[in-house]
C-alpha positions in Angstrom: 77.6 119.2 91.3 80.3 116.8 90.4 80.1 114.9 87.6 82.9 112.5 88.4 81.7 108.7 88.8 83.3 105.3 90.0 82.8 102.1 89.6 82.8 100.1 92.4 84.2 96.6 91.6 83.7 92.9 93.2 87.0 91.9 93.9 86.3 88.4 93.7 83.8 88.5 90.3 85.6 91.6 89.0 81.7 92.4 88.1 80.6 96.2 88.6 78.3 97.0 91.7 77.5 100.4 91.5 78.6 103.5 89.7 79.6 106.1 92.8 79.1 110.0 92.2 82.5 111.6 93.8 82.7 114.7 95.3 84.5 117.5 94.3 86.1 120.4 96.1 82.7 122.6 96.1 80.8 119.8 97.4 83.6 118.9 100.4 83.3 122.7 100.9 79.1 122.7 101.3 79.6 119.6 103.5 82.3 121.2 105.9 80.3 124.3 106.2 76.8 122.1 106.9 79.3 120.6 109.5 80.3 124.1 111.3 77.0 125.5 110.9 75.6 122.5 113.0 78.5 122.3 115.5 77.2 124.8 117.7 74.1 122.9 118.5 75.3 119.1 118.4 78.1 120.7 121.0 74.9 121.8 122.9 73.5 118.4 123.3 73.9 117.3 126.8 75.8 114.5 127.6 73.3 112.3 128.6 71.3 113.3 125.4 74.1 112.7 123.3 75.2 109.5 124.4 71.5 108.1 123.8 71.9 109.2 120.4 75.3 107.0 120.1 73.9 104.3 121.9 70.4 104.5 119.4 73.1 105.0 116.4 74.6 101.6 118.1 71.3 100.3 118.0 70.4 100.8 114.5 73.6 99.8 113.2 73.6 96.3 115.1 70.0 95.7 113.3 71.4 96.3 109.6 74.8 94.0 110.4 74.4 91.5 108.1 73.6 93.7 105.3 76.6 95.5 106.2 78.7 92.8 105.8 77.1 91.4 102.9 78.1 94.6 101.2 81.8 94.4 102.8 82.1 90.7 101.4 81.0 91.8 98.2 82.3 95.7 97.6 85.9 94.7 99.8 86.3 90.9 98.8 86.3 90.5 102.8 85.1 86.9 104.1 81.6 86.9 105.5 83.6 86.1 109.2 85.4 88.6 109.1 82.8 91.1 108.0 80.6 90.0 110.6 83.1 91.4 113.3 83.7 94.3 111.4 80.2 95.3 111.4 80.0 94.2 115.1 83.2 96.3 115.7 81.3 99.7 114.5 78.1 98.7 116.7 80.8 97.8 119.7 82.6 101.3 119.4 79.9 103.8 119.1 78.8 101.8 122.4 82.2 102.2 123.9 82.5 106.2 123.4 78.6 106.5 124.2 79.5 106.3 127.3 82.0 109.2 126.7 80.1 112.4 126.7 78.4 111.9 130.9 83.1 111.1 131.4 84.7 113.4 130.0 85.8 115.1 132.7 88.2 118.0 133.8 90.2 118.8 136.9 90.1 120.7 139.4 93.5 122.0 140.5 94.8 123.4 143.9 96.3 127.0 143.4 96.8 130.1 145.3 94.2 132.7 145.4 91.2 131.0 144.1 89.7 127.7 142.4 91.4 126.6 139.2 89.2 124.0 136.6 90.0 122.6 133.7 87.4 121.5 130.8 87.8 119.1 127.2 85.9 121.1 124.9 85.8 119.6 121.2 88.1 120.9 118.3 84.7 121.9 115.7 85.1 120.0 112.4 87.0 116.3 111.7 87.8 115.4 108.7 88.6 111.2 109.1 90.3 109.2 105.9 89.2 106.1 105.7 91.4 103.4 103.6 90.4 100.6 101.8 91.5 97.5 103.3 89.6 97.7 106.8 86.2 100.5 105.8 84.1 99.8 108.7 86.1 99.6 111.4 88.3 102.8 111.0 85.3 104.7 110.3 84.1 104.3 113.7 87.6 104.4 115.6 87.8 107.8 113.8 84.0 109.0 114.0 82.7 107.4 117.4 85.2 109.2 119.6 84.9 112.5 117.5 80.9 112.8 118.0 81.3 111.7 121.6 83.4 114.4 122.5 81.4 117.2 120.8 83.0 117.8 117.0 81.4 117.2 113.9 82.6 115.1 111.3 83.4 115.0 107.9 84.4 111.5 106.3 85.5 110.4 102.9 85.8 106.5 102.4 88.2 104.9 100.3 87.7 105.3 96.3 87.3 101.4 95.8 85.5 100.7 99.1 83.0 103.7 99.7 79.5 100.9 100.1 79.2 100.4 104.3 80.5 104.3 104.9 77.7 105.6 102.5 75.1 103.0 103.9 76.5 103.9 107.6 75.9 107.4 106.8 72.5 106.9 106.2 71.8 104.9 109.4 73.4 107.9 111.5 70.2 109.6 110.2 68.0 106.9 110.9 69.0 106.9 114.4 68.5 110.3 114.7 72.1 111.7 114.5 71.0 115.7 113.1 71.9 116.0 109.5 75.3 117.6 109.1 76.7 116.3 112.0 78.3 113.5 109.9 78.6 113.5 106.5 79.8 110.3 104.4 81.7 111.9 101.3 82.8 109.5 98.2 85.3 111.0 96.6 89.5 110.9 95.6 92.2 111.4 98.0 93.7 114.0 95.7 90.5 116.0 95.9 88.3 115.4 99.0 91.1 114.1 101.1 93.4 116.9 100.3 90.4 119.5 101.1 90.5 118.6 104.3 93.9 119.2 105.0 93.7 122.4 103.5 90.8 123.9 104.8 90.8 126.4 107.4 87.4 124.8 109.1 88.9 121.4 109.7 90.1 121.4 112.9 91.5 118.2 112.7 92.4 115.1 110.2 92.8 111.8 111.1 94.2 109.5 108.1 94.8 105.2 108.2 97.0 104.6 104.9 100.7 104.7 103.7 103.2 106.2 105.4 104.0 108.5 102.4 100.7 109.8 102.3 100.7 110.3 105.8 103.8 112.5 105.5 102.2 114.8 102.8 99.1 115.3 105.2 101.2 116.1 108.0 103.2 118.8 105.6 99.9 120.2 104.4 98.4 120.3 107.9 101.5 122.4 109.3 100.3 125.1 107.3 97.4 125.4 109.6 98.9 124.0 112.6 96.4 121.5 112.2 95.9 118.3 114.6 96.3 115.1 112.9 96.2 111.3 113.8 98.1 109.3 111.6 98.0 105.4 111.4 100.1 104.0 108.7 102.4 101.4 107.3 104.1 98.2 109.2 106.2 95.7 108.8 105.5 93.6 112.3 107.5 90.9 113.0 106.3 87.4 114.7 109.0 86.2 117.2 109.3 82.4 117.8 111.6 81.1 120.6 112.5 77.7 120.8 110.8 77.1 123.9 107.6 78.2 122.7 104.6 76.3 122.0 106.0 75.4 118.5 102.4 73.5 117.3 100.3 76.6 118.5 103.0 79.0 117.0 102.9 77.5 113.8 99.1 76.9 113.7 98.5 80.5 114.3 100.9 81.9 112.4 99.0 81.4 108.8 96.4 84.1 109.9 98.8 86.3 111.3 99.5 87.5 107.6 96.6 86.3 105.5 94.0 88.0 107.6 92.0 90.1 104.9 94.7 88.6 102.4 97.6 90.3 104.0 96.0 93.9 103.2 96.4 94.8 107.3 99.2 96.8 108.6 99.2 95.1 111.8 100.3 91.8 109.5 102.9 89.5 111.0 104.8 89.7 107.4 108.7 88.9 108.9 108.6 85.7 111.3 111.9 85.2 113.4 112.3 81.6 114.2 115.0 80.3 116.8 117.8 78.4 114.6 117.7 75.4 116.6 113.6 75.0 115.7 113.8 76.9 112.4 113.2 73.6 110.3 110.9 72.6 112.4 108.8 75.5 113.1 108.8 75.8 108.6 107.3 71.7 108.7 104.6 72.6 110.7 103.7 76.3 109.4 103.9 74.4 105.7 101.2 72.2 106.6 99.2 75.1 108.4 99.4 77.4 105.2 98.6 74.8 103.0 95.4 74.1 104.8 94.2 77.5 104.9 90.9 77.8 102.8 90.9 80.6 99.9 87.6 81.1 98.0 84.6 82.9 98.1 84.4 85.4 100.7 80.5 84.9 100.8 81.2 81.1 101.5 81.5 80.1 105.7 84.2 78.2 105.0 86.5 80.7 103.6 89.8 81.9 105.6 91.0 84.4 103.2 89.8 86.0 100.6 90.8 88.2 96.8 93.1 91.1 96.9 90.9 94.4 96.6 92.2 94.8 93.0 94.1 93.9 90.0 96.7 96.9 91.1 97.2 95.6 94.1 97.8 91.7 93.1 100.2 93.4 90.4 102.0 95.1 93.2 102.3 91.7 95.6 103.8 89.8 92.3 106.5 92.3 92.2 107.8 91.6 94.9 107.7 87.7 94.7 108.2 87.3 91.3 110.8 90.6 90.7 111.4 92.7 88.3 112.5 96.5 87.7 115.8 95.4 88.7 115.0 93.8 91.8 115.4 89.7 92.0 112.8 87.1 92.6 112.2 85.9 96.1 113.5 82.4 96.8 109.5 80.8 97.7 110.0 77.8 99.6 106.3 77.0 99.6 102.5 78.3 98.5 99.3 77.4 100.0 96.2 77.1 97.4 94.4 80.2 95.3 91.0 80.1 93.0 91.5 80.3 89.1 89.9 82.3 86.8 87.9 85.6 87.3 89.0 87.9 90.6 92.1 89.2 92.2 93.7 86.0 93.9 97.0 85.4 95.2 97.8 82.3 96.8 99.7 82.8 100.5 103.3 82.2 100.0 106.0 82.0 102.2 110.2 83.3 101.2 113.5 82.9 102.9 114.8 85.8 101.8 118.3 85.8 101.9 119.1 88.6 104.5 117.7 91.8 106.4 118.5 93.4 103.9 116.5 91.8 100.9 113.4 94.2 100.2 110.8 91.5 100.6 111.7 91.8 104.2 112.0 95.3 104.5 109.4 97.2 102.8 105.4 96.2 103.6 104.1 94.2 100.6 100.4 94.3 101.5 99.2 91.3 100.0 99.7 87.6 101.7 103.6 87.0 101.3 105.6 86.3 104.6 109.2 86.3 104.9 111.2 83.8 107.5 114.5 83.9 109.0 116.2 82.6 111.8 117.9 84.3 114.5 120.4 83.4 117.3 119.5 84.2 120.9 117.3 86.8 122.2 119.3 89.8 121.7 119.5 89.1 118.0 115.5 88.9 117.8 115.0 91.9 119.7 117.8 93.5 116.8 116.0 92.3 113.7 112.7 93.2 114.9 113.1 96.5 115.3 115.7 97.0 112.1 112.8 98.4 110.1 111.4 101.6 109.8 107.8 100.7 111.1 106.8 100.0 114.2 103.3 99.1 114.6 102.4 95.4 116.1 104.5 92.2 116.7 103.9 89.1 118.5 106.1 87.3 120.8 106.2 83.2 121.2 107.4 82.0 124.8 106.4 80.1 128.0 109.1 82.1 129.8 107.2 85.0 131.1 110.2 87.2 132.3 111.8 86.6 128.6 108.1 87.9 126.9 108.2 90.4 129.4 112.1 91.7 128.1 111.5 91.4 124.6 107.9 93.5 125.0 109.8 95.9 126.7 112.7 95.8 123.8 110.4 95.6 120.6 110.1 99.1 119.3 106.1 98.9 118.4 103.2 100.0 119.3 101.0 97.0 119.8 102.1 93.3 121.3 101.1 89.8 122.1 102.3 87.7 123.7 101.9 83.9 122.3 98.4 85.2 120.6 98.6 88.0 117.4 95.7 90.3 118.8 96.7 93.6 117.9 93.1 95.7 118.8 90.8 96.3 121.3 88.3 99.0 121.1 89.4 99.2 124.9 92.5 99.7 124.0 94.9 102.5 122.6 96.2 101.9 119.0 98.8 103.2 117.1 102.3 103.1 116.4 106.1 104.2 116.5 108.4 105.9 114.1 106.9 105.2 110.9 103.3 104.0 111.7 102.1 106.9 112.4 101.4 109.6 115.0 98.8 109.5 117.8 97.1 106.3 119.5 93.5 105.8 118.2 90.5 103.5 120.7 90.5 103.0 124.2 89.8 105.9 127.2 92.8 107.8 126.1 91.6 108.4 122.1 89.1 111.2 123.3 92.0 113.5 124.2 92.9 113.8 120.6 89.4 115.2 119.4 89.4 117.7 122.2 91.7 120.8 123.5 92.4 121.3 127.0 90.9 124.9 128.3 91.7 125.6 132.0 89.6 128.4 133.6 90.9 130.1 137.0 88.5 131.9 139.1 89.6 134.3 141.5 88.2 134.0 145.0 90.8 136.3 146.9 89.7 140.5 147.0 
């Protein structure tokens, strides 16, 4: 057994919760084979038989959902809002791909000679890497789909954040999910995480982290040919034309970037603004991010809360405050952050200087945004998509052939238009270039936990 341990910290206290056993290879090894010794009967289960057990896993899940968010405010530093929709999120997409396993059909496909029929069958064994800043959710956008369609799963949380996968885990068995058929493992990237790219029983990874990371999974999972769904890093711009709704642009914008305190790759963290309403557009958003509430997640009232850890806050001052040869960001304003014990960072806005300063070009992670103005529409378009991610954006106009031109020009995966929603368990996610590989949620995400087998049956002598 392993005798590796963690200690799982309140961001906002800085107090330990719990003390976390962590897997080790032999144990990630037991769970995988559990996982492919079960996978013949869970793939077994008839549709109908296995949707009721998503639906009861639904169920059970939706009971425990404010204890599950009580642990995310507390183990994630998340506000008690927006662990509330996270837990509802997990209930939401386990109900979603319930309905999966009775519609997942084939074709049938005219040929000479005899009837040709094609069937989804699942892959066997899924590992899913779950990062830190969003735990619930991405567990279910990686797990729901994968037990609809058949496969098993294998799951290992985030070091810092492993409370609501573990306690997750446990209601899968409370519902009645069979033992095996997921398994919740604790443990390091380097260890658990890399076990499942290398073993030859995982049929499939699916990873939500940095880019970088995501490019050493992919190497390693070459070596197997294994499948792999990759959602990673962004830098999404926020795109305000001057004949936008300039109070609701502004208003919004705030939350566009301090939404779990800027830890969200989706985050609007470069906003374009029109020259001709870039000072005003900046009066207004001032007086937006000023007013935005940071304190204790547990608290109603709270809009944003602590960074996950003292790493991470170390890593957002870097790149306001410089260092390591890099400059400090010009700040023209900061909104409000707690004193004393936890991992705060007040939201701060920069006018950087050009495209080319690094606070505008590499993803920060924390709740900075950089502003610049552009010139006409072909400009915006340009600057939006001179980065190397491509994930979400969000587009401000009342002209709805312009929204309609620059959604069509933005290189990224996932628009709005005059709103910054980004996902929809109806929905595909997922992004270009650098954000990753694959599109996770909506009807489309069970094709990448299942192969394609087409059967022809000869009816001719």
């Amino acid at each position: 057994m392993s005798t590796t341990t963690h200690d799982v910290v309140d961001p906002a206290t800085e107090q330990v919760l719990t003390t976390v056993d962590l897997a080790g290879v032999d144990e990630t090894d037991a769970a995988v084979a559990r996982a492919v010794d079960v996978g013949p009967a869970w793939r077994a289960v008839s549709p109908a038989d296995r949707g009721m057990l998503l639906r009861r896993f639904a169920d059970v899940v939706e009971d425990h959902r404010e204890e599950l968010a009580r642990l995310e405010v507390a183990n994630a530093g998340h506000t008690i809002g927006n662990a509330r929709w996270e837990a509802g999120n997990v209930v939401d997409v386990l109900r979603y791909y319930a309905a999966a396993p009775e519609r997942l059909f084939g074709r049938q496909i005219p040929v000479a000679g005899g009837v040709d029929i094609t069937f989804k069958e699942p892959i066997g064994v899924v590992g899913v890497i779950v990062p830190w800043n969003f735990p619930m959710p991405i567990m279910g956008w990686g797990m729901a789909p994968a037990l609809a369609a058949g496969n098993t799963v294998v799951l290992k949380p985030a070091e810092l954040t492993p409370l609501t996968a573990m306690r997750i885990g446990e209601l899968a068995l409370e519902a009645g999910i069979p033992e095996g058929v997921l398994t919740v493992l604790p443990g390091a990237g380097p260890v658990v995480g890399e076990r499942f790219v290398t073993h030859p029983d995982v049929g499939k990874v699916c990873f939500t982290g940095s880019s970088a990371v995501g490019q050493g999974i992919m190497r390693g999972a070459a070596e197997h040919l294994k499948r792999v769904t990759l959602e990673l890093g962004g830098k999404s711009a926020n795109i305000v034309f001057a004949d936008a709704d300039l109070d609701a642009a502004a208003a919004s914008a705030p939350m566009s970037f301090l939404d779990n305190a800027g830890q969200d790759c989706c985050a609007r963290t470069r906003i374009l603004v029109e020259r001709s309403v870039h000072d005003a557009f900046l009066e207004r958003f001032e007086s937006a991010v000023r007013r935005v509430v940071v304190g204790d997640p547990g608290d109603e009232a709270t809009q944003m809360g602590p960074l996950v850890s003292s790493r991470q806050r170390e890593v957002v001052r870097g790149y306001v405050d410089g260092g390591d040869g890099h400059d400090a960001a010009d700040v023209a304003f900061r909104g409000s952050a707690p004193d004393g014990a936890g991992w705060w960072y007040p939201p701060t806005v920069v006018l950087p200087g050009s495209t080319a300063d690094r606070i505008w070009r590499e993803e920060v992670f924390g709740p900075v945004v950089a502003v610049l103005p552009f010139e006409d529409e072909a400009q915006a378009v340009a600057m939006a998509n001179d980065t190397a991610y491509g994930l979400a954006g969000s587009i401000w106009t009342r002209d709805v052939g312009r929204a309609l031109r620059v959604a069509r020009g933005v290189q990224a995966g996932n628009l709005s238009v005059n709103s910054h929603s980004a996902v929809r368990y109806a929905t595909p996610f997922g992004g270009f270039k650098r954000s990753g590989l694959g599109r996770e949620l909506g009807p489309d995400a069970l094709d990448a936990f299942t192969e394609e087998k087409n059967v022809f049956l000869a009816t001719e002598d």
